[in-house]
Kinemage of the C-alpha trace (Angstrom):
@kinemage 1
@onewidth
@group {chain A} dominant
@subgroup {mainchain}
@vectorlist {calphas} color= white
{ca unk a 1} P -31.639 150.187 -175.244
{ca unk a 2} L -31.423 148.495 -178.322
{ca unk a 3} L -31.305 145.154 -176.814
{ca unk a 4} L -34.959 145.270 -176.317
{ca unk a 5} L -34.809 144.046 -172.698
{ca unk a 6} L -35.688 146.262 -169.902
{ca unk a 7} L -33.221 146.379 -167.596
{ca unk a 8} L -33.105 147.675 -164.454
{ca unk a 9} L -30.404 150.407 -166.130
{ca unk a 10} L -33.234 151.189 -168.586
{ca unk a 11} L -35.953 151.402 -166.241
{ca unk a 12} L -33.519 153.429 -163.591
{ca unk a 13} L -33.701 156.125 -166.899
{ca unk a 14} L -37.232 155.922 -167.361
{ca unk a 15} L -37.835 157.052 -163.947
{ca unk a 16} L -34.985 159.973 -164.064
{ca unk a 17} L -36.619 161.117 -166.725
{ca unk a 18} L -40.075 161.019 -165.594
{ca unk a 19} L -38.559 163.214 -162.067
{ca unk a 20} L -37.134 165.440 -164.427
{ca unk a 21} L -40.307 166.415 -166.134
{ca unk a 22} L -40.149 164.881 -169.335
{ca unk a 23} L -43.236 163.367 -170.660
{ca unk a 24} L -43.949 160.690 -171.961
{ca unk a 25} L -44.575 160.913 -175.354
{ca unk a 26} L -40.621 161.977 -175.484
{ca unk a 27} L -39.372 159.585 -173.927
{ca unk a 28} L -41.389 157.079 -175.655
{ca unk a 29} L -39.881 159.009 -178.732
{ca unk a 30} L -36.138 158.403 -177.611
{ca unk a 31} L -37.076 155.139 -177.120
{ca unk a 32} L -37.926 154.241 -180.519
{ca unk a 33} L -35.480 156.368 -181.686
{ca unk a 34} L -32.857 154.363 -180.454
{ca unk a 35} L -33.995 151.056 -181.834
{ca unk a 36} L -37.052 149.761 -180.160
{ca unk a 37} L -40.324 148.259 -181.239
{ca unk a 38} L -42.932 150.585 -181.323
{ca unk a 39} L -45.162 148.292 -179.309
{ca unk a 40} L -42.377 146.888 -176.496
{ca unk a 41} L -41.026 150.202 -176.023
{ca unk a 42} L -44.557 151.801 -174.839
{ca unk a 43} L -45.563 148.552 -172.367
{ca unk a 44} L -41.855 149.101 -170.897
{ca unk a 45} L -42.857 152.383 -170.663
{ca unk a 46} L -45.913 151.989 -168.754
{ca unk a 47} L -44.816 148.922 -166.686
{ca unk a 48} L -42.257 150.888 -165.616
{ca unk a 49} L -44.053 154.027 -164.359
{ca unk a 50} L -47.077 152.303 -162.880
{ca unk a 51} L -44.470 150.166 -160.549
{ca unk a 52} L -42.797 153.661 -160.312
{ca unk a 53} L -46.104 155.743 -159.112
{ca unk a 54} L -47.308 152.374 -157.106
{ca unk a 55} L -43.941 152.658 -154.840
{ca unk a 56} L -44.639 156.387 -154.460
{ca unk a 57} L -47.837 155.759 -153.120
{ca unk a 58} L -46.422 153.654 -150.892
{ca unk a 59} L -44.038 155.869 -149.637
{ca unk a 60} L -46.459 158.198 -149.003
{ca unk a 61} L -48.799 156.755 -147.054
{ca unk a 62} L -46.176 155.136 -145.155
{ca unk a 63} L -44.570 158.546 -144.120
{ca unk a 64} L -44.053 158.729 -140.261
{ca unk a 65} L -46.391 160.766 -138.437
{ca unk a 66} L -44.104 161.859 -135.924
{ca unk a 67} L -42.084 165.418 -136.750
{ca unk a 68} L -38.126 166.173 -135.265
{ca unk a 69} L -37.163 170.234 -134.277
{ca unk a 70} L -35.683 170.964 -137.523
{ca unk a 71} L -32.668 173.895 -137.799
{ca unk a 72} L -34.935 177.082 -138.773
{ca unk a 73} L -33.282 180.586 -139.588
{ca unk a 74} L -36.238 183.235 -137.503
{ca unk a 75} L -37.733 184.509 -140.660
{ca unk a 76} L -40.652 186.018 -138.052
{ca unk a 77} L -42.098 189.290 -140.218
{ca unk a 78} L -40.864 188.512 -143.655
{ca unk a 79} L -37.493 190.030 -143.513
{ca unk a 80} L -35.175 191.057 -146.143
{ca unk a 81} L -32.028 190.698 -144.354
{ca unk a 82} L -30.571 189.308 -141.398
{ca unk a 83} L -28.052 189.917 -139.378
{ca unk a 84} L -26.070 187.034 -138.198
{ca unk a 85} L -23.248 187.741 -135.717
{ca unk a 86} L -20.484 190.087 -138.377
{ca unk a 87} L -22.493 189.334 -141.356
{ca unk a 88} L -25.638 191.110 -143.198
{ca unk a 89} L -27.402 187.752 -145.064
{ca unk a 90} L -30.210 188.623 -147.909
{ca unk a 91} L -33.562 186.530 -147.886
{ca unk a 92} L -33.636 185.315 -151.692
{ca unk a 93} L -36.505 183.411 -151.660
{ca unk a 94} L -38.215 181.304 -148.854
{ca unk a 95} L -40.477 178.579 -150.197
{ca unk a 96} L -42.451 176.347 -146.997
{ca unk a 97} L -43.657 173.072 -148.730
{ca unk a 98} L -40.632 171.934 -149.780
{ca unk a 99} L -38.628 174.524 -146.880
{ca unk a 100} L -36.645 176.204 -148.936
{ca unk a 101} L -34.697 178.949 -148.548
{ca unk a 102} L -32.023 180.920 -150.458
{ca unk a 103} L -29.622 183.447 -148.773
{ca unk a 104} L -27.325 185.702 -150.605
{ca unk a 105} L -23.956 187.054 -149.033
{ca unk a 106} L -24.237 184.263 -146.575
{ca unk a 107} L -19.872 184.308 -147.519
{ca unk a 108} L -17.694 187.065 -148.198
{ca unk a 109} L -16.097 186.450 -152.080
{ca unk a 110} L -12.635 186.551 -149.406
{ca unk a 111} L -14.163 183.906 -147.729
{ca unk a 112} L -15.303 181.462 -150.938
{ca unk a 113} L -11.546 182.519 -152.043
{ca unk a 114} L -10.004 181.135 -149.176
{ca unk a 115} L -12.407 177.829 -148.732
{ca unk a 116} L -11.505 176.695 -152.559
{ca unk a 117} L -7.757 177.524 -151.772
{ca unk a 118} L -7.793 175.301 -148.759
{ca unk a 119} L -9.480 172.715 -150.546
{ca unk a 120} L -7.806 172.600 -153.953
{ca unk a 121} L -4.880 170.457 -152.828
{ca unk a 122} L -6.938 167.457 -150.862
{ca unk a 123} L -9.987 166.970 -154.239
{ca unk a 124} L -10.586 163.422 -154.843
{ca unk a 125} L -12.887 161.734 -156.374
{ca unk a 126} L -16.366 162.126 -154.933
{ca unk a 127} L -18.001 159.525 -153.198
{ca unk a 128} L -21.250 158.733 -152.007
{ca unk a 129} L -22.746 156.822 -148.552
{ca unk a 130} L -22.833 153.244 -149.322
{ca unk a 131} L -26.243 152.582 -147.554
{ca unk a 132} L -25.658 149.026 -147.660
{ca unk a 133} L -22.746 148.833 -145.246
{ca unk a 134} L -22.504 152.610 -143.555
{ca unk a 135} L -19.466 152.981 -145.811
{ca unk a 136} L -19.009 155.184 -148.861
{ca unk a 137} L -17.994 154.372 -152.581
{ca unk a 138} L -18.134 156.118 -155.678
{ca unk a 139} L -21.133 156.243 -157.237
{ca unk a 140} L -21.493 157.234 -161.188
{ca unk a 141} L -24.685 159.488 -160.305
{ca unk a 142} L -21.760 162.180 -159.211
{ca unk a 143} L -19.332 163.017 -161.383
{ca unk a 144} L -17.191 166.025 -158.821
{ca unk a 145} L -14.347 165.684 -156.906
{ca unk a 146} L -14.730 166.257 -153.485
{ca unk a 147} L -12.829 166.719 -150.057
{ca unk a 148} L -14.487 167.565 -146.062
{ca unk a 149} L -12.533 169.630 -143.904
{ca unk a 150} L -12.626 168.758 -140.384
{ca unk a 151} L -14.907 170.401 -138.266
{ca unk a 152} L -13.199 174.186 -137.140
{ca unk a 153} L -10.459 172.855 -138.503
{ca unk a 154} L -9.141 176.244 -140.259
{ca unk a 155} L -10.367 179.800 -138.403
{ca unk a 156} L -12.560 180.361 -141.834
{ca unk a 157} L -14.377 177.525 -141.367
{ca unk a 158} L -15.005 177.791 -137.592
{ca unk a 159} L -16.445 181.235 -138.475
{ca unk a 160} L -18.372 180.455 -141.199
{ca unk a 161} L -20.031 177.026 -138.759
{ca unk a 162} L -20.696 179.529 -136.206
{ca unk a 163} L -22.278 182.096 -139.118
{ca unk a 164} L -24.767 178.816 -140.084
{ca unk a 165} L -25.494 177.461 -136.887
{ca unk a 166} L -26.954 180.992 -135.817
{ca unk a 167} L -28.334 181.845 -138.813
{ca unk a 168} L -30.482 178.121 -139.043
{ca unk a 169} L -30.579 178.088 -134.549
{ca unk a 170} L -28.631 174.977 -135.113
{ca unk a 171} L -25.949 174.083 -132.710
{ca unk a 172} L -22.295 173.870 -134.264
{ca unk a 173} L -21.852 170.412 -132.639
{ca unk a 174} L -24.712 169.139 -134.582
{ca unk a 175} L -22.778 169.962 -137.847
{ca unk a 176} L -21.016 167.427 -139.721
{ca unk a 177} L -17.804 169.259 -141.663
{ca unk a 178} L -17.848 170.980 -144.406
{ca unk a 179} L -17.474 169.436 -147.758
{ca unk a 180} L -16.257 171.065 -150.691
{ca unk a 181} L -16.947 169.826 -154.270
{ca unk a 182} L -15.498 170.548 -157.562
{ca unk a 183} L -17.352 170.310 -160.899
{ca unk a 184} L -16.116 170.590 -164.438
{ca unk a 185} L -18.216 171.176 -167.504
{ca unk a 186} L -20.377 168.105 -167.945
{ca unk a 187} L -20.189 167.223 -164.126
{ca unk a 188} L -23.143 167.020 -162.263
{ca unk a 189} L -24.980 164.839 -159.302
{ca unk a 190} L -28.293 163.507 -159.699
{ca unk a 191} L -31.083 164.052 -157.922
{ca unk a 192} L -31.186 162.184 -154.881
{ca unk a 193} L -32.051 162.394 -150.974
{ca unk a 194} L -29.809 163.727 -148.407
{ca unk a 195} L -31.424 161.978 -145.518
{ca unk a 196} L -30.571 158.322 -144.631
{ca unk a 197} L -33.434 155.693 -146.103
{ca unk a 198} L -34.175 153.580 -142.784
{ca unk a 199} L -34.860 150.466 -144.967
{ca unk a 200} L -30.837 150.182 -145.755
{ca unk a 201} L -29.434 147.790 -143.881
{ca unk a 202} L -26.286 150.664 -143.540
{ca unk a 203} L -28.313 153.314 -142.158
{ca unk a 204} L -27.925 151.943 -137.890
{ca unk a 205} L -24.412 152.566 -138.447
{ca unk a 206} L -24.423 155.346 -140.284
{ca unk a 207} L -26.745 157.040 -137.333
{ca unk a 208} L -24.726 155.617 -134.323
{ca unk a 209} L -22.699 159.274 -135.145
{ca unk a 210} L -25.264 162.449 -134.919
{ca unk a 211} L -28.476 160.454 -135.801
{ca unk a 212} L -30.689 161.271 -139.199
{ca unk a 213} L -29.835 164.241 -141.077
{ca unk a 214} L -32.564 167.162 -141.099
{ca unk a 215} L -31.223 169.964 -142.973
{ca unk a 216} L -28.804 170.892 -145.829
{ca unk a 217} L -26.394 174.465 -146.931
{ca unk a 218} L -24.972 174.573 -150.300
{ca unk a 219} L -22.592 177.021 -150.496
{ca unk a 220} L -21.711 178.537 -153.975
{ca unk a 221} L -18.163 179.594 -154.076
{ca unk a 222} L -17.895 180.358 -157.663
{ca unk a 223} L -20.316 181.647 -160.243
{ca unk a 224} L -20.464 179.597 -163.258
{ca unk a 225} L -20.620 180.948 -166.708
{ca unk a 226} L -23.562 178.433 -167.469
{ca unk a 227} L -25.499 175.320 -165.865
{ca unk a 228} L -24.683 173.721 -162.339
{ca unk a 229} L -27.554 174.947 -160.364
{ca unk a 230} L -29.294 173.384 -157.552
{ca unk a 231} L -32.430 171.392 -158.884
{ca unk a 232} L -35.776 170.696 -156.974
{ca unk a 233} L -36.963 168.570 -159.531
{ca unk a 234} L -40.146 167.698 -157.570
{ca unk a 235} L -41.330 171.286 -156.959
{ca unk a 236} L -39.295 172.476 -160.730
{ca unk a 237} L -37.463 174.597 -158.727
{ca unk a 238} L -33.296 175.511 -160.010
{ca unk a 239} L -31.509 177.811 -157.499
{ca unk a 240} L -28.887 179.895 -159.750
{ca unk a 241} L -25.291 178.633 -158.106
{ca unk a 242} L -23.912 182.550 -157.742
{ca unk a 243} L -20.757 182.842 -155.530
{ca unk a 244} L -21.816 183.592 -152.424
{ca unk a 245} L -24.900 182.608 -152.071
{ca unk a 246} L -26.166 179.267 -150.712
{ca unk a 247} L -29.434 177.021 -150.374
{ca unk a 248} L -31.105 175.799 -147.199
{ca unk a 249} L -33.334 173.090 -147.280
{ca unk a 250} L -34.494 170.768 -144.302
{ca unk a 251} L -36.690 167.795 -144.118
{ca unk a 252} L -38.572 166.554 -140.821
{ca unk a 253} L -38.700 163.048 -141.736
{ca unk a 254} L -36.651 160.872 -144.179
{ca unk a 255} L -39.038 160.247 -146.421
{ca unk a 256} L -40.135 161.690 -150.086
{ca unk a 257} L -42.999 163.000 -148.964
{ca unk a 258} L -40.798 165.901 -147.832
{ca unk a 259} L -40.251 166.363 -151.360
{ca unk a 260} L -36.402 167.266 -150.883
{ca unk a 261} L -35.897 165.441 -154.192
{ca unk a 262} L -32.509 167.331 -155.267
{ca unk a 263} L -29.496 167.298 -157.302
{ca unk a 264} L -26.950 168.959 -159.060
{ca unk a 265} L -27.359 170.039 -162.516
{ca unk a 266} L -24.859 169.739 -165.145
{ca unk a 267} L -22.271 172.702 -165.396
{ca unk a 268} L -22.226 173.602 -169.194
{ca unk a 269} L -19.212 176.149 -169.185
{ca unk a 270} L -16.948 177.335 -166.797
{ca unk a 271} L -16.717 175.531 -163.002
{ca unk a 272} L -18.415 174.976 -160.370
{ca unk a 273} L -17.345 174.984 -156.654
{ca unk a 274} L -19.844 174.282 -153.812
{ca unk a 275} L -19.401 173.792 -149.703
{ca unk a 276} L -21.739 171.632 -148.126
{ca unk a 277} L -22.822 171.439 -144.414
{ca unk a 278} L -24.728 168.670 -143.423
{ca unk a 279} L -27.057 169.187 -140.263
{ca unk a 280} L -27.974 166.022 -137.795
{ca unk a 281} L -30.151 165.828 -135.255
{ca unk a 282} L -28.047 164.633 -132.336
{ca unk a 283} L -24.651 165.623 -131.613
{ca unk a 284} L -21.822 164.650 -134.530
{ca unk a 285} L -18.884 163.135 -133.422
């Protein structure tokens, strides 16, 4: 930053750290700390954020009218628990605007056991959609390593696809497979959108399989000693990552206004292992 020129890296940061609830003030602070002229460093600052809250505006009253049947566990009379086929799940929390909703003992410790076992010998490097060709790549907003089973490919994972898909009245076909991610202290994955953005020139491809995605399950196999939870930094919302558990999250339209604004916060001792089941709308192939 000390180049005084702002950049789309710098401005990029500004914006992070404007969804991540800093204000101002600081980051003008950090700003000047690091080298910047008192008076260039504050119009950055505000250039940047009025572009930033213009495009939100945008966004917003662009958001499509039109909603999609979304995968919905049957919460009907505020219960505590559900049962879901050979399973007892807990009702955490349940939040409507974002939806929101955290399950414990959605998976048996066995079962976290035996998902991190099966995984531990195919981790890569994590990569991200590239939503400029339908492709992926890795991106440096996530920092795991990463791996998708097939879908039913191992008995543990067919049971626990048919444990979400009647838990959320999803079908199983609709399900893309399960990914499993790895973080070590300092990892993380910023937040970011789950759905495809129509305006990517990728996103036609990417949809030819299953259509748009409309809901999310993070599974927590492990429980770290410190950091890694799930962030909703829109709604300042952290889900604690305890093994176990998971969050579910859907969003009828891919747009912001659904305020599914998420990510992955830094693990700051210990590891973290998650699962991840995307849900689409149509049939994934």
């Amino acid at each position: 930053m000390s180049t005084q020129i702002a950049t789309p890296e710098l401005k990029q940061w500004i914006v992070e750290q404007a969804r991540a609830g800093h204000p101002p003030e600081a980051v003008l602070k950090a700003m000047t700390n690091s080298g910047w002229d008192d008076d260039l460093a504050l119009a950055t600052l505000e250039q940047t954020l009025d572009t930033h809250l213009t495009r939100l505006k945008r966004q917003v009253a662009a958001a499509p009218a039109k909603r999609v049947p979304l995968p919905e566990p049957d919460l009907t009379g505020s219960p505590c628990e559900l049962v879901v086929q050979d399973t007892t799940v807990r009702v955490v929390a349940n939040m409507r605007n974002p939806r929101v909703v955290v399950f414990a003992g959605l998976l048996s410790h066995e079962e976290c056991d035996q998902l991190v076992e099966l995984a531990r010998p195919r981790m890569a490097r994590s990569e991200t959609v590239d939503v400029a060709t339908g492709g992926s790549e890795v991106n440096s907003a996530r920092t795991s390593r990463g791996m998708f089973f097939a879908r039913g490919e191992f008995d543990v994972i067919a049971r626990v696809e048919a444990r979400i898909a009647a838990l959320l009245n999803w079908p199983v076909e609709n399900g893309e497979g399960v990914q499993v991610l790895h973080y070590l202290p300092g990892a993380e994955y910023k937040p970011h959108y789950d759905y495809f953005d129509p305006a990517q020139a990728g996103t036609p491809t990417i949809l030819k399989r299953g259509g748009q995605r409309v809901g999310t399950v993070v599974m927590y196999l492990n429980t770290p000693e410190r950091g890694g939870g799930t962030t909703f930094p829109d709604v300042d919302l952290e889900v604690a990552p305890v093994k176990g558990h998971a969050v579910f999250f859907s969003y009828d339209s891919p747009h912001p206004s659904t305020r599914t604004l998420h990510g992955g916060a830094p693990v700051l001792a210990g590891e973290k292992w998650v699962a991840t089941k995307w849900m689409r709308a149509g049939r994934f192939d």
